[in-house]
Biopython code that builds the backbone (N, CA, C, O; Angstrom):
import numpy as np
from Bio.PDB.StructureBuilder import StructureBuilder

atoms = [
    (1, "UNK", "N", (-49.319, 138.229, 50.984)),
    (1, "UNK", "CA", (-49.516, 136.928, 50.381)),
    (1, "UNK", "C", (-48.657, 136.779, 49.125)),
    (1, "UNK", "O", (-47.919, 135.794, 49.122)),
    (2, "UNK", "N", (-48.624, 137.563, 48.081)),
    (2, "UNK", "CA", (-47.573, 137.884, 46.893)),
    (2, "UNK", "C", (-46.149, 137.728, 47.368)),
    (2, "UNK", "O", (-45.288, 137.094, 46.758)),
    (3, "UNK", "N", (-46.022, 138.198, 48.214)),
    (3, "UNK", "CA", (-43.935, 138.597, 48.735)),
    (3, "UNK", "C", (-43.991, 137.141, 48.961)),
    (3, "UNK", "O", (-43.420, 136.365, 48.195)),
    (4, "UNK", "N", (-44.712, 136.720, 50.065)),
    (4, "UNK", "CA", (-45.197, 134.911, 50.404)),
    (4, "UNK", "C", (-44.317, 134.001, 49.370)),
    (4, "UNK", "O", (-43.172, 133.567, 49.490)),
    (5, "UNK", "N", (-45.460, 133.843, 48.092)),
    (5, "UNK", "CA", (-45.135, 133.601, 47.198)),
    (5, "UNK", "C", (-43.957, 133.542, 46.403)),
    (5, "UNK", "O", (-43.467, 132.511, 45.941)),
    (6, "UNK", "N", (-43.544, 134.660, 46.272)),
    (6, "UNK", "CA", (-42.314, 134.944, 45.778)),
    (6, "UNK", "C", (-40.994, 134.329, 46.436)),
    (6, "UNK", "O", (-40.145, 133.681, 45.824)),
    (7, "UNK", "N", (-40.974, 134.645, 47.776)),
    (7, "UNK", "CA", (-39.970, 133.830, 48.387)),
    (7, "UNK", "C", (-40.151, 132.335, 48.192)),
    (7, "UNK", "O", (-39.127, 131.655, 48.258)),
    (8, "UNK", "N", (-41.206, 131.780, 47.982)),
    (8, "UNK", "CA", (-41.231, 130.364, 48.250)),
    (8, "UNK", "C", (-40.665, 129.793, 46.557)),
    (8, "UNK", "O", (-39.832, 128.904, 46.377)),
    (9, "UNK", "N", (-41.192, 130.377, 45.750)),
    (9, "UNK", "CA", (-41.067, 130.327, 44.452)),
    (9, "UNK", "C", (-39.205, 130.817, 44.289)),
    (9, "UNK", "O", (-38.542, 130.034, 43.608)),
    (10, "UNK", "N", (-38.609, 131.784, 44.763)),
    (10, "UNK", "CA", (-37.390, 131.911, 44.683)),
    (10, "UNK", "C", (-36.726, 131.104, 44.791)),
    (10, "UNK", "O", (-35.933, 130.652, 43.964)),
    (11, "UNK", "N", (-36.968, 130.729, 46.000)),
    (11, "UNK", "CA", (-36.233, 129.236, 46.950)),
    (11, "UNK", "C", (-36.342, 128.065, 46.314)),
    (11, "UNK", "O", (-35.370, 127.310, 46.281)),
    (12, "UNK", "N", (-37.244, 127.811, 45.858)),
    (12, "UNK", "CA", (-38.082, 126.160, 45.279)),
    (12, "UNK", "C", (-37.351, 126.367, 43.798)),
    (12, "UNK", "O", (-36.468, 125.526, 43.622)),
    (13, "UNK", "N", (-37.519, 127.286, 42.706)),
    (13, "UNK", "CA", (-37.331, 127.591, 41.549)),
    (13, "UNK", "C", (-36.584, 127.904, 40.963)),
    (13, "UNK", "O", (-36.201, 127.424, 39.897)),
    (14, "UNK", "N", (-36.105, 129.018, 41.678)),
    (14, "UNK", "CA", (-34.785, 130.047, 41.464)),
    (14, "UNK", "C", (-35.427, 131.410, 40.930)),
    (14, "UNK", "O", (-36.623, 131.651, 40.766)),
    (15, "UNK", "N", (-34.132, 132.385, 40.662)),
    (15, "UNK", "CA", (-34.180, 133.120, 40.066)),
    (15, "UNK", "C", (-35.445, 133.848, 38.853)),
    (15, "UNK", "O", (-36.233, 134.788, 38.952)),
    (16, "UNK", "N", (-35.078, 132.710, 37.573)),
    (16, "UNK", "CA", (-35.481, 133.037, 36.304)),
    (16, "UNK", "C", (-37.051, 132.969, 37.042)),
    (16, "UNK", "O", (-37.678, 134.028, 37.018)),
    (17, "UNK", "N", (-37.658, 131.873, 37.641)),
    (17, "UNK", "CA", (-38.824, 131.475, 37.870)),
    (17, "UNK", "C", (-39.753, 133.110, 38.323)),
    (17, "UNK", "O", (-40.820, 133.537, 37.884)),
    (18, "UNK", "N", (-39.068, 133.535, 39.066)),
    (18, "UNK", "CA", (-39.692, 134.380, 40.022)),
    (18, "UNK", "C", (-39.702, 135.727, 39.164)),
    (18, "UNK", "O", (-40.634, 136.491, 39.415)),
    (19, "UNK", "N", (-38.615, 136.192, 38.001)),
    (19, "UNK", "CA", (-38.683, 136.940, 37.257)),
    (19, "UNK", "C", (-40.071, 136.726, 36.060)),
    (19, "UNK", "O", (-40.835, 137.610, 35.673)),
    (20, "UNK", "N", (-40.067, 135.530, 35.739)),
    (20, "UNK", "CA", (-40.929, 135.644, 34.639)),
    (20, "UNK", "C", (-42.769, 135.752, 35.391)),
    (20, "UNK", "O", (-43.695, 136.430, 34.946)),
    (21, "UNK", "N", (-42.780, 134.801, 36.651)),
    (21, "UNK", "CA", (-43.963, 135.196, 37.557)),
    (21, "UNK", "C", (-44.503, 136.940, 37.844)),
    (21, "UNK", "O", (-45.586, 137.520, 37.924)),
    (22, "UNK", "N", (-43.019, 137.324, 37.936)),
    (22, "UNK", "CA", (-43.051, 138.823, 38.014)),
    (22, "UNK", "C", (-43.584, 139.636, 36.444)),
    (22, "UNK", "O", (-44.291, 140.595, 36.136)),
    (23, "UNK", "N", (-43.067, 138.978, 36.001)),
    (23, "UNK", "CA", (-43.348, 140.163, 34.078)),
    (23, "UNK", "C", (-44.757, 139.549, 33.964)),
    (23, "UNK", "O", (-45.577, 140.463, 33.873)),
    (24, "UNK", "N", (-45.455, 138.085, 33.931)),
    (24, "UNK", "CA", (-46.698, 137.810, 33.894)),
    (24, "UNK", "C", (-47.432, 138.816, 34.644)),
    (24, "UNK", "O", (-48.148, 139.689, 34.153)),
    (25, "UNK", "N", (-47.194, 138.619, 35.874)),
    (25, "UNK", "CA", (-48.548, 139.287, 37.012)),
    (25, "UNK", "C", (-48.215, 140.735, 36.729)),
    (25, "UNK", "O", (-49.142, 141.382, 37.215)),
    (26, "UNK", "N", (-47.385, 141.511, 36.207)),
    (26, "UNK", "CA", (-47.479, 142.828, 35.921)),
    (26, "UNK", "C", (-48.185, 143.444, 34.847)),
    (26, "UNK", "O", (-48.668, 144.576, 34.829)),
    (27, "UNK", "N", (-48.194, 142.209, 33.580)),
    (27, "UNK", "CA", (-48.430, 142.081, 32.408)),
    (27, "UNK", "C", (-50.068, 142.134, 32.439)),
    (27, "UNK", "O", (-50.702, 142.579, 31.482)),
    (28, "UNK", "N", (-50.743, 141.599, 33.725)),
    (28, "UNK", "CA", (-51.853, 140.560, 33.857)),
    (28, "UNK", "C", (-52.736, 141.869, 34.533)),
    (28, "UNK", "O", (-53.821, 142.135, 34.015)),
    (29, "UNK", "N", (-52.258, 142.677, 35.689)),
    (29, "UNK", "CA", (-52.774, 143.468, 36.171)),
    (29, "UNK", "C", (-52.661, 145.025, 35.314)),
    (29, "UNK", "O", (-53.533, 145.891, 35.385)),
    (30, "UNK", "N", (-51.793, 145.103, 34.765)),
    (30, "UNK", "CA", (-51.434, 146.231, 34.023)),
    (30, "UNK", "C", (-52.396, 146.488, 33.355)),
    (30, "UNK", "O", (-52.758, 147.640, 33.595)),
    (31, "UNK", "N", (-53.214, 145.843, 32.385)),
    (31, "UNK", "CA", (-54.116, 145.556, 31.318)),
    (31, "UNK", "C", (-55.803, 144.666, 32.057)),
    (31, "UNK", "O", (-55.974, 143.831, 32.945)),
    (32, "UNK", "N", (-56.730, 145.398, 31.129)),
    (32, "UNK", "CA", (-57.750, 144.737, 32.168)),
    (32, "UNK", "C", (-57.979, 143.590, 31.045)),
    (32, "UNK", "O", (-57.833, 143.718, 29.829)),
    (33, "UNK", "N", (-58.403, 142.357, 31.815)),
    (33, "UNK", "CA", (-58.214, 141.352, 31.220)),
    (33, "UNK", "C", (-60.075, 140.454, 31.550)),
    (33, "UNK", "O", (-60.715, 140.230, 32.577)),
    (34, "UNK", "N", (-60.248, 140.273, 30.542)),
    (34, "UNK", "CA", (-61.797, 139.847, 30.804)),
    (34, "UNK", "C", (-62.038, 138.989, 30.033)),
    (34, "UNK", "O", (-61.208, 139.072, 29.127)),
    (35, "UNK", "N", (-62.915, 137.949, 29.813)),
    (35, "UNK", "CA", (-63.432, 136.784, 29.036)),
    (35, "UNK", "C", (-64.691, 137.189, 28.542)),
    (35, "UNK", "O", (-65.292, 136.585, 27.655)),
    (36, "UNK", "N", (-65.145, 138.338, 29.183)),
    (36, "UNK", "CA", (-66.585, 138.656, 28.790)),
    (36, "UNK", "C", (-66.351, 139.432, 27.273)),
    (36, "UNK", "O", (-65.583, 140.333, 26.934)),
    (37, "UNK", "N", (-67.472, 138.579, 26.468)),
    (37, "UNK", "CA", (-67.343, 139.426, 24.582)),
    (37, "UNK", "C", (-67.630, 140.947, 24.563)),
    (37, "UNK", "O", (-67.222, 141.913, 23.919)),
    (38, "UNK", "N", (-68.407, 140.748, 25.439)),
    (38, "UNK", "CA", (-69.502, 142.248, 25.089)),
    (38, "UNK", "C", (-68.534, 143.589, 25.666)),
    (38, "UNK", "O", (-68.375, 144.761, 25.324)),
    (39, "UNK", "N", (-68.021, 142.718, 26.699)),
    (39, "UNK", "CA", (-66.928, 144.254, 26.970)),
    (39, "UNK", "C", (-66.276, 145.125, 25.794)),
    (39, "UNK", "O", (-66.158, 144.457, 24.767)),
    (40, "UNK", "N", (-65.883, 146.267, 25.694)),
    (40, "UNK", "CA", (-65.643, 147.297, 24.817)),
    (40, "UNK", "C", (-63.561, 146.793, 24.600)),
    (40, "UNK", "O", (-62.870, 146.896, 23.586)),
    (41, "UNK", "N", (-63.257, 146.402, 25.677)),
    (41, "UNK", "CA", (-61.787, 146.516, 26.243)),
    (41, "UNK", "C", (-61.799, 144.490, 25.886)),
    (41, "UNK", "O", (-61.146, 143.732, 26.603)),
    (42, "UNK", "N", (-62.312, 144.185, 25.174)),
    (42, "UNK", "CA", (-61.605, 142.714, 25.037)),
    (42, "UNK", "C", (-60.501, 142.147, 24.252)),
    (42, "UNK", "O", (-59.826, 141.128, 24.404)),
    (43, "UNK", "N", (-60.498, 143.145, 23.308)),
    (43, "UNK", "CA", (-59.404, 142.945, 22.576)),
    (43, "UNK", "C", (-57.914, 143.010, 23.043)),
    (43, "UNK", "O", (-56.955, 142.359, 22.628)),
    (44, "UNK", "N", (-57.980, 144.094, 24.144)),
    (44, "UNK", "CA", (-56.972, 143.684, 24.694)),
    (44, "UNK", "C", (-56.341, 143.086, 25.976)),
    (44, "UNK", "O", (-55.176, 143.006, 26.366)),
    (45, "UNK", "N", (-57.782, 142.611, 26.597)),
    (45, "UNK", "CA", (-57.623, 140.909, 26.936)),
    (45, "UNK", "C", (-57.022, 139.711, 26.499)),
    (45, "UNK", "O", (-56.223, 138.949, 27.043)),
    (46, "UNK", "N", (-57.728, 139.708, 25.105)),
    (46, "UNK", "CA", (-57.285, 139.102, 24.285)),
    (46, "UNK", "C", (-55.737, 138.570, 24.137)),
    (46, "UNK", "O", (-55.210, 137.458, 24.138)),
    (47, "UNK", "N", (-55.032, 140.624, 23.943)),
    (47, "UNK", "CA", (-53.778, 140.475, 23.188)),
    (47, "UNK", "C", (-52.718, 139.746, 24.488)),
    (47, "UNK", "O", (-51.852, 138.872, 24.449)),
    (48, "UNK", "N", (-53.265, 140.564, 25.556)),
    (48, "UNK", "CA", (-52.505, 139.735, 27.017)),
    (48, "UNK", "C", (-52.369, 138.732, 27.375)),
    (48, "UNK", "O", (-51.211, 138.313, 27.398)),
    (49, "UNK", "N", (-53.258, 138.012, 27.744)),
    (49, "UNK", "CA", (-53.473, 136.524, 27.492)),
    (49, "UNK", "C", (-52.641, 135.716, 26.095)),
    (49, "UNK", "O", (-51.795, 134.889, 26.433)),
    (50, "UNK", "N", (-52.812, 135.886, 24.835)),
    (50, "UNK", "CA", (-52.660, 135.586, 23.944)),
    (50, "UNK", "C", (-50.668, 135.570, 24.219)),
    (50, "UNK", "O", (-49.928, 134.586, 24.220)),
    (51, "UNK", "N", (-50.360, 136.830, 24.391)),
    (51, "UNK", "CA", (-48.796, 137.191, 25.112)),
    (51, "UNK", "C", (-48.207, 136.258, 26.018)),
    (51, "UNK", "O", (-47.007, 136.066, 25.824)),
    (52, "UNK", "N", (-48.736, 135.626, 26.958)),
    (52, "UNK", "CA", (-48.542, 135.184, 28.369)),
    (52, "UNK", "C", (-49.194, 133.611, 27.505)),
    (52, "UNK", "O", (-48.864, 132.589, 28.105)),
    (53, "UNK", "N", (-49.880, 133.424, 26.465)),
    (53, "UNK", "CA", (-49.743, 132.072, 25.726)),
    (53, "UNK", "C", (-48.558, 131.683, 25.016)),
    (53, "UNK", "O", (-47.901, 130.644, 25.071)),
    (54, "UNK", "N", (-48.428, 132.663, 24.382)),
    (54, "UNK", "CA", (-47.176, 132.430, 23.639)),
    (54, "UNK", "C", (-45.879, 132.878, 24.108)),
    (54, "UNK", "O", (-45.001, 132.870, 23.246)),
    (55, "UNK", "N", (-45.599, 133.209, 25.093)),
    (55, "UNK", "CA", (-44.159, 133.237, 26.042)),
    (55, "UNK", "C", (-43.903, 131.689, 26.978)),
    (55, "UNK", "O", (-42.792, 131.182, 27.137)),
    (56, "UNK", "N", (-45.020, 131.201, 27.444)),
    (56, "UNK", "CA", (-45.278, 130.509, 27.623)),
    (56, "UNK", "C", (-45.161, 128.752, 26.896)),
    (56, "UNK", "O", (-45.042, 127.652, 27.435)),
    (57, "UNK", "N", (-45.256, 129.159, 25.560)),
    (57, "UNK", "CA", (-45.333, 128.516, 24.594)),
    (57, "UNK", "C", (-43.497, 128.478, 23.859)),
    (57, "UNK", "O", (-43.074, 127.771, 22.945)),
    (58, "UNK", "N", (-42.953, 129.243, 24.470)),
    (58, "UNK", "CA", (-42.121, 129.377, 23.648)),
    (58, "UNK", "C", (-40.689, 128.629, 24.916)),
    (58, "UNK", "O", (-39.683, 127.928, 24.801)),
    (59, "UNK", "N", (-41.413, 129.307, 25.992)),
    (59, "UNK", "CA", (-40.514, 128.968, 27.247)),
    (59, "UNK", "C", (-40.557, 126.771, 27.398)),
    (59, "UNK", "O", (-39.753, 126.010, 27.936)),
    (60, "UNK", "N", (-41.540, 126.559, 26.833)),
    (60, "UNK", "CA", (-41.613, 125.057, 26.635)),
    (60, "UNK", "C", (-40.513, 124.918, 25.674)),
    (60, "UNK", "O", (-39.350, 124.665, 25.991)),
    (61, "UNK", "N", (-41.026, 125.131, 24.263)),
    (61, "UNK", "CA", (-39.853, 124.726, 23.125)),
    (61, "UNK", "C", (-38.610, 125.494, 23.700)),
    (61, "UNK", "O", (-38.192, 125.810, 22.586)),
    (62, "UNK", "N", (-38.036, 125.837, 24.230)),
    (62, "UNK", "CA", (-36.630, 126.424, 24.516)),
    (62, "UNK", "C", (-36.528, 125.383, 25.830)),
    (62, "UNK", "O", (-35.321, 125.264, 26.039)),
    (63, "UNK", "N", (-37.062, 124.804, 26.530)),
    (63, "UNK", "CA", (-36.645, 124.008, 27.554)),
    (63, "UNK", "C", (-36.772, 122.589, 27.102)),
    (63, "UNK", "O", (-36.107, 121.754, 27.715)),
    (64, "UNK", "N", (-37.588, 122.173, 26.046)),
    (64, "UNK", "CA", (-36.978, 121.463, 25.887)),
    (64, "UNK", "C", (-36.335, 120.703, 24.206)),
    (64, "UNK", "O", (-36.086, 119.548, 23.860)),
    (65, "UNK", "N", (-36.268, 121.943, 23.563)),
    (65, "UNK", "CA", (-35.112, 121.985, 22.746)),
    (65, "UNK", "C", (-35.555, 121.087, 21.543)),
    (65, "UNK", "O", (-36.641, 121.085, 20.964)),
    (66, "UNK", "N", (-33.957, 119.990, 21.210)),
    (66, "UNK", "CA", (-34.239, 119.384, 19.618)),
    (66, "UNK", "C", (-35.164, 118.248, 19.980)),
    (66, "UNK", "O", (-35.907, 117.881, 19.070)),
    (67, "UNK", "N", (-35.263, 117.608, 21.161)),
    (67, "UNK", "CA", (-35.768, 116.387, 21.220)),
    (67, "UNK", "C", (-37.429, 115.995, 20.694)),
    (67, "UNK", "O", (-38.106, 117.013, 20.548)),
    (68, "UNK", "N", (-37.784, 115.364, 20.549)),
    (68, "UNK", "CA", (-39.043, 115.083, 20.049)),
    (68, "UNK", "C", (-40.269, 115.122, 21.472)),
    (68, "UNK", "O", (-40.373, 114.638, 22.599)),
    (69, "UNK", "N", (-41.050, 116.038, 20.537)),
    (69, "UNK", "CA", (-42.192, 116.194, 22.068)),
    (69, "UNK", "C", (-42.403, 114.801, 22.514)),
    (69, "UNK", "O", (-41.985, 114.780, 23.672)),
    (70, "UNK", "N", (-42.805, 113.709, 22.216)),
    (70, "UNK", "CA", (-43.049, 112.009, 23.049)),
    (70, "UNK", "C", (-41.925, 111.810, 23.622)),
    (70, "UNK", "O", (-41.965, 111.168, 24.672)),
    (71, "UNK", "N", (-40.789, 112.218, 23.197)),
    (71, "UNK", "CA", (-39.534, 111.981, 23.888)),
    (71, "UNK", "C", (-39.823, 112.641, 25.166)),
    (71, "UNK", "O", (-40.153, 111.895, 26.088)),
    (72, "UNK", "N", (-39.757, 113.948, 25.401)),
    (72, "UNK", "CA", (-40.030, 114.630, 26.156)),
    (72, "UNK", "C", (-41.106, 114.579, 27.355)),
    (72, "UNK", "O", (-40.986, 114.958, 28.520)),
    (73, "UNK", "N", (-42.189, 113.990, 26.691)),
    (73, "UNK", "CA", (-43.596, 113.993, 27.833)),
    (73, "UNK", "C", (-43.243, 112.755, 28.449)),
    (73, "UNK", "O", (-43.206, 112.816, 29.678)),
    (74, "UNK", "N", (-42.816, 111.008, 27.644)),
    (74, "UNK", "CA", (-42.916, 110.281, 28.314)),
    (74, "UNK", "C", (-41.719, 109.784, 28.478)),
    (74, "UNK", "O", (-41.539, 108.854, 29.264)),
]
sb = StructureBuilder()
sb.init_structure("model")
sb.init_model(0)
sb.init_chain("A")
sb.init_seg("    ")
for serial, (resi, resn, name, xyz) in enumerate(atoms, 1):
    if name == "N":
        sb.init_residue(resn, " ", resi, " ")
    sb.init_atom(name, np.array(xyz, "f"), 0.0, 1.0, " ", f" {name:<3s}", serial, name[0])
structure = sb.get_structure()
């Protein structure tokens, strides 16, 4: 189902797409990742998520650059 994915995402996306899908879901499974507080291991839930927010976050402002976010959305 993953390889699935990947090809369709290659094809549809390209390249970069399927690389950064790749560093997420490695990033995502690598690390146990939980919403629950009480767990002992949330913090670095936390830091993963938080990672994959702000790459994410950053992959927006780099795509779309000097223009003004309203410019941009509408």
């Amino acid at each position: 189902m993953l390889g699935a994915l990947l090809v369709v995402a290659l094809i549809r996306f390209g390249l970069t797409a399927v690389a950064a899908f790749w560093a997420v879901q490695r990033l995502v499974s690598l690390f146990p990742t939980t919403l629950d507080l009480s767990t002992w291991y949330v913090g670095v839930s936390f830091f993963t998520l938080g990672a994959v927010a702000m790459l994410a976050a950053y992959a927006c402002y780099t795509a779309v650059g000097t223009k003004r976010w309203a410019e941009a959305i509408g």
